[in-house]
C-alpha positions in Angstrom: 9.7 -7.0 2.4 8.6 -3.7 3.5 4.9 -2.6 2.1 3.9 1.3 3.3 0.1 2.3 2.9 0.0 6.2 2.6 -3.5 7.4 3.6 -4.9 11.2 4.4 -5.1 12.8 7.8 -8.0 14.0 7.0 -10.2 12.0 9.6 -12.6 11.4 6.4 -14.5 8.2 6.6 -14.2 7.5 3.2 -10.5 8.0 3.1 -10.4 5.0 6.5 -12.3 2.6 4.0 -9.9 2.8 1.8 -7.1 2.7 3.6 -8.8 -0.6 5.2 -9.0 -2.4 1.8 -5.7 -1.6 0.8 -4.4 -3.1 3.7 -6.7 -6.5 3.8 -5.9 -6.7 0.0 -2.0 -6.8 0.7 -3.0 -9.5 3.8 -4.8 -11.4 1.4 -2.0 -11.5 -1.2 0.3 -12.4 1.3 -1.7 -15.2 2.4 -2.1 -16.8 -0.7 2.0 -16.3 -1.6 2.6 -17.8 1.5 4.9 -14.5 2.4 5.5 -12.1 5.2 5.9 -8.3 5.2 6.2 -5.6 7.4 3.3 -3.8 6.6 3.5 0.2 7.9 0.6 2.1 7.6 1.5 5.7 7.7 -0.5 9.3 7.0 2.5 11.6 8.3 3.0 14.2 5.6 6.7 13.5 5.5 6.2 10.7 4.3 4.2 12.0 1.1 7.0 14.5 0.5 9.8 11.5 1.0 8.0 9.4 -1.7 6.6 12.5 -3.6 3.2 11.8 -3.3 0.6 14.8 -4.5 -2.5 12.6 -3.3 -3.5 9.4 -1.6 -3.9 6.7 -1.3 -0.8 5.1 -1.8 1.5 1.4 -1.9 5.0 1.8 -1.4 7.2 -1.8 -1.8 9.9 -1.9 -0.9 10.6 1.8 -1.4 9.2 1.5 -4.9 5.9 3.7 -5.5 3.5 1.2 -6.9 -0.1 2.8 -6.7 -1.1 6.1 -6.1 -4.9 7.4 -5.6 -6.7 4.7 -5.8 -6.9 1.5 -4.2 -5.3 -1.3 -6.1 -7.3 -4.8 -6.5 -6.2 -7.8 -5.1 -4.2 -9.4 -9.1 -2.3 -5.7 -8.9 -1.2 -6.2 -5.7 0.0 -9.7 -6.6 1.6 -9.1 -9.7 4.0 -5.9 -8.2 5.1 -8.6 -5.5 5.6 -11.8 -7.3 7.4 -9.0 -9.5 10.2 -7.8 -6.3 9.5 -11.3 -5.3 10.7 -13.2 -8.6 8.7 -15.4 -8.0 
């Protein structure tokens, strides 16, 4: 499974907290579903015009555009991957 955060380039502080939580939210799903995932953590503005993002932050998995502009809580998270998961 391949999970892509999508944060600003903005160098905003707020924006790096964010992008944080996202990412210990996925480890923390991950952790509990006993699961591994290549986790990419990306602000490269190709990237928002490959998965046609207007703002951030965002969760891609694999290649599917889960959340966008906010950060997800930890039950989101693990409901879209037990989803692609079927489990």
């Amino acid at each position: 499974m391949e999970i892509v955060v999508v944060s600003a380039n903005c160098g905003c502080k707020g924006k790096m907290i964010e992008k944080n939580k996202i990412i210990e939210n996925i480890n923390e799903v991950l952790e509990v579903l006993e699961l591994e995932a290549d986790i990419i953590d990306t602000n490269n503005f190709d990237d928002m015009i490959k998965y046609g993002l207007m703002t951030t932050p965002a969760v891609i998995i694999d290649g599917n555009v889960k959340f966008i502009g906010r950060v997800p809580k930890v039950e989101e998270l693990k409901v879209e991957i037990e989803k692609i998961k079927n489990i």
